[in-house]
C-alpha positions in Angstrom: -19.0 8.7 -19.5 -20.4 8.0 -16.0 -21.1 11.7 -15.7 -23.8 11.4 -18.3 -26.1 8.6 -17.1 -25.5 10.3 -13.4 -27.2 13.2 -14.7 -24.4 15.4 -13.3 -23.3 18.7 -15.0 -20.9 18.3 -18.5 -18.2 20.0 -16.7 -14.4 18.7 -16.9 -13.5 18.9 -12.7 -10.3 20.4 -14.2 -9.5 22.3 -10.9 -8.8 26.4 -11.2 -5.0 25.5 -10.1 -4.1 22.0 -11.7 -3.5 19.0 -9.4 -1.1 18.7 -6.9 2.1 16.8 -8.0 1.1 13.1 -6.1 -2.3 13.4 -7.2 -1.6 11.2 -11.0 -5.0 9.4 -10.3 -6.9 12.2 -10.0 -5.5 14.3 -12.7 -6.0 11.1 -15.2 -9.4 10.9 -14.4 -10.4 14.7 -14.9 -8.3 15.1 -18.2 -9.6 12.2 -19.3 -13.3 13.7 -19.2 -12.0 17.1 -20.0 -11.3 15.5 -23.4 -14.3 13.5 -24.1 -16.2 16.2 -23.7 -14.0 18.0 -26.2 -14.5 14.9 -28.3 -18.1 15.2 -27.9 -18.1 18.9 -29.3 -15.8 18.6 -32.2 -15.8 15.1 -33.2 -19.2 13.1 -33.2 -19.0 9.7 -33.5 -15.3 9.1 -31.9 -16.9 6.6 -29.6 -18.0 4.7 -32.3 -14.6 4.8 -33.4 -12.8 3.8 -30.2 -14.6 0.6 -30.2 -14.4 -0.1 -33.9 -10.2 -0.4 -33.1 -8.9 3.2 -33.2 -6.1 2.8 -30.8 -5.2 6.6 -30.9 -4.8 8.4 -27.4 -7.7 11.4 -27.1 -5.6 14.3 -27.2 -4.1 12.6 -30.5 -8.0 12.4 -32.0 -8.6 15.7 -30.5 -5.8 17.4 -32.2 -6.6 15.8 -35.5 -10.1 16.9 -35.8 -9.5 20.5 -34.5 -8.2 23.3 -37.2 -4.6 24.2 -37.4 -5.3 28.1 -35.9 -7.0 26.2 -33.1 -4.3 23.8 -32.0 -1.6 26.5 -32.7 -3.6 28.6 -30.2 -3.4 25.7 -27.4 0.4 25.8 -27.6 2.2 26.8 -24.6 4.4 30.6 -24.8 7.8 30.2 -24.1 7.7 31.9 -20.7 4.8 30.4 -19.7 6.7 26.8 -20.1 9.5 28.2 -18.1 7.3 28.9 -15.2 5.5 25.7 -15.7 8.6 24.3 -15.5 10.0 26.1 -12.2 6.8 25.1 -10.9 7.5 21.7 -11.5 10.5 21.6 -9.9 9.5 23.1 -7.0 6.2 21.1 -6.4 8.8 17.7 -7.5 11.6 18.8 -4.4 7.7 19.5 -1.9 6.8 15.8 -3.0 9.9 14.1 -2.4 10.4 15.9 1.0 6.8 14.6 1.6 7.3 11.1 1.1 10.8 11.2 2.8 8.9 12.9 6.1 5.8 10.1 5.6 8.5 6.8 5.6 10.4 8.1 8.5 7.1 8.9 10.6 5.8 5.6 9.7 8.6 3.9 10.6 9.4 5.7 14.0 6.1 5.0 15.1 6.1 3.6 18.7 4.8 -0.3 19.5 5.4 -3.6 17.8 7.1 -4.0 14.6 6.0 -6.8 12.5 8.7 -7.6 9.1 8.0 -10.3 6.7 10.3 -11.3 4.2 9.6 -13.6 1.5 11.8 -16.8 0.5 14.0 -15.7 -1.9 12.4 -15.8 -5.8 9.3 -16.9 -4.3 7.9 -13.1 -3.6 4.1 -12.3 -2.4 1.8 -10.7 -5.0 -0.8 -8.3 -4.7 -4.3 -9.8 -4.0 -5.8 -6.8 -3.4 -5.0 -2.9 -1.9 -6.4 0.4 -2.4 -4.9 2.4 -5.0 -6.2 5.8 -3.5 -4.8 5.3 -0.7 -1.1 4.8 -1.2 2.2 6.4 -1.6 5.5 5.6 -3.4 8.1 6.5 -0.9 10.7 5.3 -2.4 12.1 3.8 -5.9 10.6 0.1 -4.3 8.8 1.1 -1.7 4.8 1.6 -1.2 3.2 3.0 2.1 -0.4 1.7 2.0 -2.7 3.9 4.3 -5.7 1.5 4.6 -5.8 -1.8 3.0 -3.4 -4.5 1.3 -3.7 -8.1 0.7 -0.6 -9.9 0.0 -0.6 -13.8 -1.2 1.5 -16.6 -2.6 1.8 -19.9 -2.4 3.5 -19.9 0.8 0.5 -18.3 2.3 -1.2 -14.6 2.7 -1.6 -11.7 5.3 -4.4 -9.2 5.1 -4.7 -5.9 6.8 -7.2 -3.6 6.9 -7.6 0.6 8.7 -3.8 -0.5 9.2 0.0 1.2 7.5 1.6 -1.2 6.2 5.2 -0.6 3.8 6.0 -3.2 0.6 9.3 -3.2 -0.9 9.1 -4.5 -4.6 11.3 -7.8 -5.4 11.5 -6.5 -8.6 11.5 -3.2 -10.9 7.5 -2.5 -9.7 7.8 -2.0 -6.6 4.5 -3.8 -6.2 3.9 -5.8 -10.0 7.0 -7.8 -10.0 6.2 -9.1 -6.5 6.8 -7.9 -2.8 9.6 -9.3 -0.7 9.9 -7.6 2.3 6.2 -6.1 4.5 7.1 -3.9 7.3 3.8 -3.3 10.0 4.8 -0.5 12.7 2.4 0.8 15.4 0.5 -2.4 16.5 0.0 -1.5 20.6 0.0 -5.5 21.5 2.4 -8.5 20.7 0.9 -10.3 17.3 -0.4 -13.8 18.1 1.5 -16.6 16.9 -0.7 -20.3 17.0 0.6 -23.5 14.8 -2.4 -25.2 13.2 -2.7 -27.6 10.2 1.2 -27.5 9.7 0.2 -23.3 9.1 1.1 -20.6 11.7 -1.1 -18.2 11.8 -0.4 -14.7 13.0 -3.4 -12.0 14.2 -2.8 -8.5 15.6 -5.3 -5.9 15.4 -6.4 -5.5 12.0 -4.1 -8.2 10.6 -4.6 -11.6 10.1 -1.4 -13.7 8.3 -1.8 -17.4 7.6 1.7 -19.6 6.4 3.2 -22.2 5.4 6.9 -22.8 6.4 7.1 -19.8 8.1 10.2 -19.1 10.8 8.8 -16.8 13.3 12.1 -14.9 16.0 11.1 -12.2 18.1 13.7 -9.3 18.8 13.1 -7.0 21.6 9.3 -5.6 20.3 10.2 -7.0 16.6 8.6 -10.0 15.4 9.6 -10.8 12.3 8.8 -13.8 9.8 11.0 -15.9 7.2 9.2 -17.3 5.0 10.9 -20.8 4.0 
């Protein structure tokens, strides 16, 4: 565990009122300690184990090391998994609303508009972006908050401290491939230069080089077809 060689406290980080819904990262990370340290106490050796090939999850190797009165005594009541449940519901319908509110802001936002969109079955893959700092908005889209590197052989575009929106080509909205970035916000007209049989686009923090790339403005809407 990191923890350990850091010299901080064995504690879990399990906050006193769970995570909130979005926060899946998070939530791994701090159940994922709460168990190893669980591990630690009841099952010496399991690490030895993991790398020898056991291919169990931990709360599976917990539960099998543990006595039967103990793991019966972990299980939920049956009104406490209602209100878990309700909960649930509730903190799903907060999330959604969220992430509804968060797309329409982002794209209301005043200033250029900058839209690339891939040539069809040739989409941009992720060459980099910060996965702390995103948000699923929709069942293909992905708001990225500070940094995203997109890149195929067509090209790539960078941008960093800058929103950006990818909609998936595929299932993943961002593993399968990205086919459409949307940039809102920039206060100036991107700069658009033809070099080395490449245009090259820049705005403030962006930087886009192509190949083949159609570039139309529409009123404060630049947007770029890639060929």
């Amino acid at each position: 565990m990191v923890t350990r060689p850091a010299g901080r406290p064995r504690r879990s980080g399990l906050p006193p009122d769970d995570f909130a819904a979005g926060e899946v990262r998070q939530r791994a990370y701090a159940t994922g300690r709460a168990l190893a340290l669980l591990l630690d106490r009841f099952a010496s050796g399991w690490k030895v184990r993991l790398e020898g090939g056991d291919k169990r999850p931990l709360d599976e190797v917990l539960r099998a090391v543990l006595p039967a009165p103990a793991v019966a005594r972990c299980e939920f009541a049956p009104l406490r998994l209602q209100d878990a449940s309700g909960r649930a519901r509730r903190d799903v319908g907060a999330l959604t609303a969220k992430r509804e509110a968060l797309r329409r802001d982002f794209l209301a936002r005043p200033g250029w508009k900058l839209e690339l969109v891939a040539r069809e079955g040739s989409p941009l893959f992720p060459q980099g972006f910060d996965p702390l700092n995103v948000e699923r908005v929709g069942a293909r889209e992905v708001l990225h908050t500070r940094y995203l590197k997109l890149g195929g052989g067509a090209g790539t575009i960078e941008l960093i401290n800058r929103h950006s929106l990818t909609e998936g080509a595929g299932e993943h909205p961002l593993f399968n491939g990205v086919r459409r970035l949307t940039v809102t916000g920039l206060v100036s007209e991107p700069a658009v230069a033809e070099a080395g049989g490449k245009t090259i686009i820049t705005a403030e923090n962006l930087k886009a080089e192509f190949s083949n790339a159609e570039v139309t403005r529409s009123g404060q809407t630049l947007l770029i077809h890639l060929k």
